[in-house]
CHARMM internal coordinates of N, CA and C (Angstrom, degrees):
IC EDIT
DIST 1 N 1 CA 1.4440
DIST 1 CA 1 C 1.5279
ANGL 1 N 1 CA 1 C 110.50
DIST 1 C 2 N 1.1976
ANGL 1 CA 1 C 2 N 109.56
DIHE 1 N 1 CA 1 C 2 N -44.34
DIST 2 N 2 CA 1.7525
ANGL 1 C 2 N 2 CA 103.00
DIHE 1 CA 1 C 2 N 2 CA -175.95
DIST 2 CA 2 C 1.8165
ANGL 2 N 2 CA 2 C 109.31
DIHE 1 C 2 N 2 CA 2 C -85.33
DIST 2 C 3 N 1.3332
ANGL 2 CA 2 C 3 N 105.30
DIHE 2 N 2 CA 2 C 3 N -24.54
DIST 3 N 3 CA 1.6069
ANGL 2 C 3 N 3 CA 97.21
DIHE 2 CA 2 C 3 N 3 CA 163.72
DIST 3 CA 3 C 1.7023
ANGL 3 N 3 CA 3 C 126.52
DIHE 2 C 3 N 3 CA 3 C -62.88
DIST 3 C 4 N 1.4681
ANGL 3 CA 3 C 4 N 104.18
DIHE 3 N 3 CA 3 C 4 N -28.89
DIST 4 N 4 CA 1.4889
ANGL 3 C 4 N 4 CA 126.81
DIHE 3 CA 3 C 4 N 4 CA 177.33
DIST 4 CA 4 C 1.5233
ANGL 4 N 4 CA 4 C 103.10
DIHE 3 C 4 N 4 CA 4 C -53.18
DIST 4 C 5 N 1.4933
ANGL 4 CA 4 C 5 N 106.91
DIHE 4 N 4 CA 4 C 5 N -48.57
DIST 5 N 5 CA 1.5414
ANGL 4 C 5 N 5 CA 111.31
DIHE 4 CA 4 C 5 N 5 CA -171.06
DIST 5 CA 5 C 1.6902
ANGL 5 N 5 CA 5 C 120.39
DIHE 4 C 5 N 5 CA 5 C -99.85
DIST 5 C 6 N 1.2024
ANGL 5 CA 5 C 6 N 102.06
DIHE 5 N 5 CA 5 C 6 N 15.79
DIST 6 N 6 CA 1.6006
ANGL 5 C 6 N 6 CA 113.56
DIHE 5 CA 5 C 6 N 6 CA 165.98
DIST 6 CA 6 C 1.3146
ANGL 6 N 6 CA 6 C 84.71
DIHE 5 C 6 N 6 CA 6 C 102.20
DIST 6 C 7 N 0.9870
ANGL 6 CA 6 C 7 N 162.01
DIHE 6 N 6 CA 6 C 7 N -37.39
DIST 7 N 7 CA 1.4303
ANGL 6 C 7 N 7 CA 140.57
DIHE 6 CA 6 C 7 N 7 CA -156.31
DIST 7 CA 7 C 1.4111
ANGL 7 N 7 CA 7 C 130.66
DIHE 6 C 7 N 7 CA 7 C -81.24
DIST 7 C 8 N 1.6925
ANGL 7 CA 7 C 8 N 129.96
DIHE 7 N 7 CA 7 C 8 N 138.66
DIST 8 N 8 CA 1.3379
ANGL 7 C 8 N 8 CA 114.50
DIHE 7 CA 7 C 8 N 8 CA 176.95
DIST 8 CA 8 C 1.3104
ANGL 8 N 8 CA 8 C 98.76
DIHE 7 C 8 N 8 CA 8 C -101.46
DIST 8 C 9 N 0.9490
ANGL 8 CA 8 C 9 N 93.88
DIHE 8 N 8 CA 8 C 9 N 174.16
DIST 9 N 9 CA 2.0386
ANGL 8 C 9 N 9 CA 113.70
DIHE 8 CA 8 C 9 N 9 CA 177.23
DIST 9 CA 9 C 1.9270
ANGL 9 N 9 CA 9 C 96.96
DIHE 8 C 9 N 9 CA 9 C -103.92
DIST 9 C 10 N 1.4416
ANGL 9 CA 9 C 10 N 114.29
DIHE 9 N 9 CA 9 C 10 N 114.69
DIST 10 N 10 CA 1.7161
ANGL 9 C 10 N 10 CA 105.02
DIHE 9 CA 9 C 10 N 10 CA 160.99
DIST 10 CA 10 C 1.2107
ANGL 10 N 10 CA 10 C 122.87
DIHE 9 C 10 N 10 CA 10 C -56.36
DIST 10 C 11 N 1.1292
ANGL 10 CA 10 C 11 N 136.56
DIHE 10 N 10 CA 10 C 11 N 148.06
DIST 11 N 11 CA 1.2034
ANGL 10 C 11 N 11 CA 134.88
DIHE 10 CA 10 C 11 N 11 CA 163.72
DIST 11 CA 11 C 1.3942
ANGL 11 N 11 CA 11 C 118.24
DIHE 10 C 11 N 11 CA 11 C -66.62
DIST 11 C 12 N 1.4443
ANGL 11 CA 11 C 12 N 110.34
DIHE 11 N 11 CA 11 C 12 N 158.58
DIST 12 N 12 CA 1.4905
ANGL 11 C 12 N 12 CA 118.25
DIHE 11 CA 11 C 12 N 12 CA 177.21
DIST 12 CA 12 C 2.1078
ANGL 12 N 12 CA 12 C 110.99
DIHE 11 C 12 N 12 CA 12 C -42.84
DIST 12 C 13 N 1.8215
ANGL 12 CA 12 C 13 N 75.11
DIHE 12 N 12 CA 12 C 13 N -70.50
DIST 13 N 13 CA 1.7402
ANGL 12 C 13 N 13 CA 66.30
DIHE 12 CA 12 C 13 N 13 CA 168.95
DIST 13 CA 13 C 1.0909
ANGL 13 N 13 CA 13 C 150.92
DIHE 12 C 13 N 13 CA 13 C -59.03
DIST 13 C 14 N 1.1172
ANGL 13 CA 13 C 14 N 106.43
DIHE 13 N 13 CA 13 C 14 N -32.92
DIST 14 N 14 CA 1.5477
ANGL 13 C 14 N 14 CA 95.13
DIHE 13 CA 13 C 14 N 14 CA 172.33
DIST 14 CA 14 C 1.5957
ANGL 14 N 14 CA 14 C 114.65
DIHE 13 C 14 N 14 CA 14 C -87.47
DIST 14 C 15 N 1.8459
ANGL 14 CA 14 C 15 N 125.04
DIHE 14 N 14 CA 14 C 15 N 5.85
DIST 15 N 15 CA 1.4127
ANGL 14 C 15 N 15 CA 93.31
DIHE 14 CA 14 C 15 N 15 CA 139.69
DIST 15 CA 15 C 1.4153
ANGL 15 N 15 CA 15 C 133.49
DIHE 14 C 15 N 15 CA 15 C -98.13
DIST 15 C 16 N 1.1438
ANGL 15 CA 15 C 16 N 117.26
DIHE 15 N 15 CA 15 C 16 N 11.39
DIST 16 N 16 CA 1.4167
ANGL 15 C 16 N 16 CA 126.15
DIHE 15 CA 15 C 16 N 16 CA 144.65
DIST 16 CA 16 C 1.3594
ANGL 16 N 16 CA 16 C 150.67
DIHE 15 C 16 N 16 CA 16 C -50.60
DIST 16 C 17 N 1.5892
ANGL 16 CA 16 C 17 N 85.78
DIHE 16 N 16 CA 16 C 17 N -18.99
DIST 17 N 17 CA 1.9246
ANGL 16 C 17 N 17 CA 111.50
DIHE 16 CA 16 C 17 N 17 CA -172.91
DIST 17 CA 17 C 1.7255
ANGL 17 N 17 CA 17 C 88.11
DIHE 16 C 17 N 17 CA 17 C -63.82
DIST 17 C 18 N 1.9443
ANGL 17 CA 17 C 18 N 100.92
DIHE 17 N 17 CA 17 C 18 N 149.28
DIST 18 N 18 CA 1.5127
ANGL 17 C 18 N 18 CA 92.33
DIHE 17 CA 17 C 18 N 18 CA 176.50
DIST 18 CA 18 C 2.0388
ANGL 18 N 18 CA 18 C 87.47
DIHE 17 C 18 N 18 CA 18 C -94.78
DIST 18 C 19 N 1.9038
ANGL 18 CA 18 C 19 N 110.54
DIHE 18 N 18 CA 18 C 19 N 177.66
DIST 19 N 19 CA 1.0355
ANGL 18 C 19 N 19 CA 134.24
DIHE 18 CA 18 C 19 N 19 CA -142.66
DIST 19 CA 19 C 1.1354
ANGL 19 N 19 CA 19 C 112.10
DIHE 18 C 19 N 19 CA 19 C -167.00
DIST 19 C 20 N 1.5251
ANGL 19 CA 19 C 20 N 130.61
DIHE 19 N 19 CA 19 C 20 N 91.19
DIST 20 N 20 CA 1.4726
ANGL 19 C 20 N 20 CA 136.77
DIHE 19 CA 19 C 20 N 20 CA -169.68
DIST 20 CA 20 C 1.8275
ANGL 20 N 20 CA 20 C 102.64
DIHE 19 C 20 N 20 CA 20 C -63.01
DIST 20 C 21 N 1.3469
ANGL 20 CA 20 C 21 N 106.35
DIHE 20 N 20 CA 20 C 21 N 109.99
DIST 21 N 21 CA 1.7223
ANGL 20 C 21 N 21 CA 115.37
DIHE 20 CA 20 C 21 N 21 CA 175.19
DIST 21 CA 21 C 1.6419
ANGL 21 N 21 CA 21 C 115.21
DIHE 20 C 21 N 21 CA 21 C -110.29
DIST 21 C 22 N 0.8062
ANGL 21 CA 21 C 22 N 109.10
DIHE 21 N 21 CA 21 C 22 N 155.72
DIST 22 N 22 CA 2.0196
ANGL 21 C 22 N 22 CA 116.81
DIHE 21 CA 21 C 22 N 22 CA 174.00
DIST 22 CA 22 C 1.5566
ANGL 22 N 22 CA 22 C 96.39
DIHE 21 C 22 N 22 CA 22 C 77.51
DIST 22 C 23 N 1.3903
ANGL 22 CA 22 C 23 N 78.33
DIHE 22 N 22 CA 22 C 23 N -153.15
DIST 23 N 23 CA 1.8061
ANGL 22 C 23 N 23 CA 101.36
DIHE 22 CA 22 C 23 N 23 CA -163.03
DIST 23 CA 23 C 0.9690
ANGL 23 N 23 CA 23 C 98.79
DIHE 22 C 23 N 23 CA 23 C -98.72
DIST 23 C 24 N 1.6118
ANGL 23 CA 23 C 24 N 138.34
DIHE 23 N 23 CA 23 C 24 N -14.37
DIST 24 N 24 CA 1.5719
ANGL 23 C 24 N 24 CA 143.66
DIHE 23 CA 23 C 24 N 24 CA -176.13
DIST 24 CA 24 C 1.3433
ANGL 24 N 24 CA 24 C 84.35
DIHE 23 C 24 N 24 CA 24 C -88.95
DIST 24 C 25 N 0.8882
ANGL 24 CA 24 C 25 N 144.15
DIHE 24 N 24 CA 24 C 25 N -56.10
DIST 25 N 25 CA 1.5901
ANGL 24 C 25 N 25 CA 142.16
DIHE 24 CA 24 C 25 N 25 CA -144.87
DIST 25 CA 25 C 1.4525
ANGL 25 N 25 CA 25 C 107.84
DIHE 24 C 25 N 25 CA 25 C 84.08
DIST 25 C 26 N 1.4103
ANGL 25 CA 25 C 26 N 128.48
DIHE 25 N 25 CA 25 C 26 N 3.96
DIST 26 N 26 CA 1.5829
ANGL 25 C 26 N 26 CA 99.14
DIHE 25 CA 25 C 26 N 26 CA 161.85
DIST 26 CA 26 C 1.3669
ANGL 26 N 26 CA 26 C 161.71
DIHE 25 C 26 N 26 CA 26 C 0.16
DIST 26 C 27 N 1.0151
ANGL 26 CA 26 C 27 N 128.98
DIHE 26 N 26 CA 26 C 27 N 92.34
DIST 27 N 27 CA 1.4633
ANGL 26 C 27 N 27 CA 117.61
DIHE 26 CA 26 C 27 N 27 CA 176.44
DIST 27 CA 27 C 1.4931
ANGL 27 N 27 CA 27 C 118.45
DIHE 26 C 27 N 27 CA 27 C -62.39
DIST 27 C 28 N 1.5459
ANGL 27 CA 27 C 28 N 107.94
DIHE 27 N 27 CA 27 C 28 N 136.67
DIST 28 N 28 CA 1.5418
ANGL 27 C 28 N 28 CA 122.23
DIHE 27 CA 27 C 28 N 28 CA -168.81
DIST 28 CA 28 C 1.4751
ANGL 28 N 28 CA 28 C 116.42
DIHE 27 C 28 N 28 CA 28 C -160.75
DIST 28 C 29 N 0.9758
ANGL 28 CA 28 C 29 N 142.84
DIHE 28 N 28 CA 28 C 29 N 121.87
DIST 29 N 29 CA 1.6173
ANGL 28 C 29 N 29 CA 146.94
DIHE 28 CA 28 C 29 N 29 CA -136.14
DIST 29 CA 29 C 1.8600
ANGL 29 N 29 CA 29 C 80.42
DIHE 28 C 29 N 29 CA 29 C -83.60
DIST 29 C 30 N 1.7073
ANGL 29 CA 29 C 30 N 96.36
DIHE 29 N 29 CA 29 C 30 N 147.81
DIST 30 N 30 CA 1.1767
ANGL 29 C 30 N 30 CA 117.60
DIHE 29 CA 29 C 30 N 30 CA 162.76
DIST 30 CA 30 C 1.2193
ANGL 30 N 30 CA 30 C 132.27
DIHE 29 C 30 N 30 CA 30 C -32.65
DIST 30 C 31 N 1.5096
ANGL 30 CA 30 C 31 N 124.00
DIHE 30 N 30 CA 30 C 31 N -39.96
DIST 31 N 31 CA 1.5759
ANGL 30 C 31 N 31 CA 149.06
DIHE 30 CA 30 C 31 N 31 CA 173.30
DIST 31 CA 31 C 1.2141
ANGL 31 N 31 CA 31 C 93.73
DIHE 30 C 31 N 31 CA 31 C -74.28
DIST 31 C 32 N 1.2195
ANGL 31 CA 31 C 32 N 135.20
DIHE 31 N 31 CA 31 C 32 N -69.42
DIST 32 N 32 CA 1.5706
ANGL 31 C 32 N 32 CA 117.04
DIHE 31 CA 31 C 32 N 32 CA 179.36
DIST 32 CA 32 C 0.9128
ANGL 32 N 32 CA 32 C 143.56
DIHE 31 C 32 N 32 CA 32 C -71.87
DIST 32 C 33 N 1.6813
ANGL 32 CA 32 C 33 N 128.64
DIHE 32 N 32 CA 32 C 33 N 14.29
DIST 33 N 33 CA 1.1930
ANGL 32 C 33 N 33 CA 157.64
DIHE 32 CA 32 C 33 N 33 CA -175.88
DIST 33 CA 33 C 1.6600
ANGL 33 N 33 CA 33 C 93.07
DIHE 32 C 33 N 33 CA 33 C -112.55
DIST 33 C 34 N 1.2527
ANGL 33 CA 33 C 34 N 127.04
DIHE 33 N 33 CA 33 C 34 N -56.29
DIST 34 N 34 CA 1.4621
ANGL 33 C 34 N 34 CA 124.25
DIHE 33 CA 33 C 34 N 34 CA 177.86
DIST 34 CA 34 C 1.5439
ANGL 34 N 34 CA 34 C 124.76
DIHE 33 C 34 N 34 CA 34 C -68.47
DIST 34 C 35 N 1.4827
ANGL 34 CA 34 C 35 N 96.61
DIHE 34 N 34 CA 34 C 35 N -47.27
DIST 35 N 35 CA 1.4892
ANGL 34 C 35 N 35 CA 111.72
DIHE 34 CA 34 C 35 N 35 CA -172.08
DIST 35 CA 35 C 1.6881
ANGL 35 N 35 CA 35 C 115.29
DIHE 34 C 35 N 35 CA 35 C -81.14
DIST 35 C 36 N 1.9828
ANGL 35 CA 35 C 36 N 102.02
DIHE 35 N 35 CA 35 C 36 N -88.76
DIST 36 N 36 CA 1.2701
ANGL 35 C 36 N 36 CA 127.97
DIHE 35 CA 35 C 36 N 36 CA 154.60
DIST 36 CA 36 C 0.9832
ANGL 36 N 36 CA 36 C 161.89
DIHE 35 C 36 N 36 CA 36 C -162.32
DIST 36 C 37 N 1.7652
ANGL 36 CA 36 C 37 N 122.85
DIHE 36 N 36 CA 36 C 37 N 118.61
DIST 37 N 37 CA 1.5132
ANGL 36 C 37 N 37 CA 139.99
DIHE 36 CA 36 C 37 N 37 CA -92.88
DIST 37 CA 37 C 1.5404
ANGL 37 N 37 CA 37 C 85.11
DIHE 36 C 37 N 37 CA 37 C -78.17
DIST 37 C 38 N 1.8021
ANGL 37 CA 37 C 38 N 138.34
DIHE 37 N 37 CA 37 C 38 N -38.81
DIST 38 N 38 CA 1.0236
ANGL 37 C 38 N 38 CA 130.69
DIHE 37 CA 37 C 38 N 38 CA -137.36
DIST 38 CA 38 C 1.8328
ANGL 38 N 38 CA 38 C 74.58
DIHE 37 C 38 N 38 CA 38 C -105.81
DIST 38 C 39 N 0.9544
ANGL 38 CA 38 C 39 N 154.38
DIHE 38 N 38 CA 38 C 39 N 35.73
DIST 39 N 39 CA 1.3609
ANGL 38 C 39 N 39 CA 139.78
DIHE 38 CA 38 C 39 N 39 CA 177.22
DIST 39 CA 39 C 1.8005
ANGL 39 N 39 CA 39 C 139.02
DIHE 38 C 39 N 39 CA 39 C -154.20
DIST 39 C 40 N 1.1423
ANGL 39 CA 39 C 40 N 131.65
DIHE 39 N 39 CA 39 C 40 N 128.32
DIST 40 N 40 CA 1.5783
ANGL 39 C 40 N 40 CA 133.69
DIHE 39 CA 39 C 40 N 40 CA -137.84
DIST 40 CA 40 C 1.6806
ANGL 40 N 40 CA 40 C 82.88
DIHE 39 C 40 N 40 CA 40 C -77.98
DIST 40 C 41 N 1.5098
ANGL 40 CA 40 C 41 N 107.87
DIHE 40 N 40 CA 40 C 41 N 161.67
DIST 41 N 41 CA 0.9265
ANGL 40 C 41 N 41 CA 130.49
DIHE 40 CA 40 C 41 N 41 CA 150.75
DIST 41 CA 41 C 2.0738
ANGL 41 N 41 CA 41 C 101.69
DIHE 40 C 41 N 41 CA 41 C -35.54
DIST 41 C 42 N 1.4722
ANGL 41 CA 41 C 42 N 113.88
DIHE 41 N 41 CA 41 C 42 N 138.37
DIST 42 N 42 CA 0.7613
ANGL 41 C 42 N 42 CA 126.74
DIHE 41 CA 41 C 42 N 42 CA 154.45
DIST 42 CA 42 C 1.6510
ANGL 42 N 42 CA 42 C 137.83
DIHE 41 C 42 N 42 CA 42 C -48.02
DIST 42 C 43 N 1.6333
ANGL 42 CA 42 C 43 N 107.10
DIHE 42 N 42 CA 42 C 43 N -34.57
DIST 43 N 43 CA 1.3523
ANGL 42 C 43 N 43 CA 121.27
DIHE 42 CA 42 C 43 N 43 CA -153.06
DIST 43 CA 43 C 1.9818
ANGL 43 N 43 CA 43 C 96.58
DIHE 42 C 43 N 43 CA 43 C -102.61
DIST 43 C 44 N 1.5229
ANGL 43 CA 43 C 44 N 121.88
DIHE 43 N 43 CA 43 C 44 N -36.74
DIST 44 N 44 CA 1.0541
ANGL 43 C 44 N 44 CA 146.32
DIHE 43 CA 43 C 44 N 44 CA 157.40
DIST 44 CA 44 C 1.6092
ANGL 44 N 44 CA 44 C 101.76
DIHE 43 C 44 N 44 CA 44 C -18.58
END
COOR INIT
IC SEED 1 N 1 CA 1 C
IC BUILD
């Protein structure tokens, strides 16, 4: 259904990849940089 409508699904991993964010540069998984910053992957 979501391929039907143009869309892919990301994979786990790569929202897991870490991702330097802020002014510290922090590392923080992809999902929490997109989704939410204070919170783990769901599936984890």
């Amino acid at each position: 259904m979501v391929e039907a409508h143009g869309f892919r699904l990301v994979p786990a991993t790569h929202l897991e990849t870490p991702v330097a964010m802020g002014p510290d540069r922090a590392e923080v998984s992809l999902y929490a940089a997109l989704f939410e910053p204070e919170a783990e992957p769901p599936w984890l």
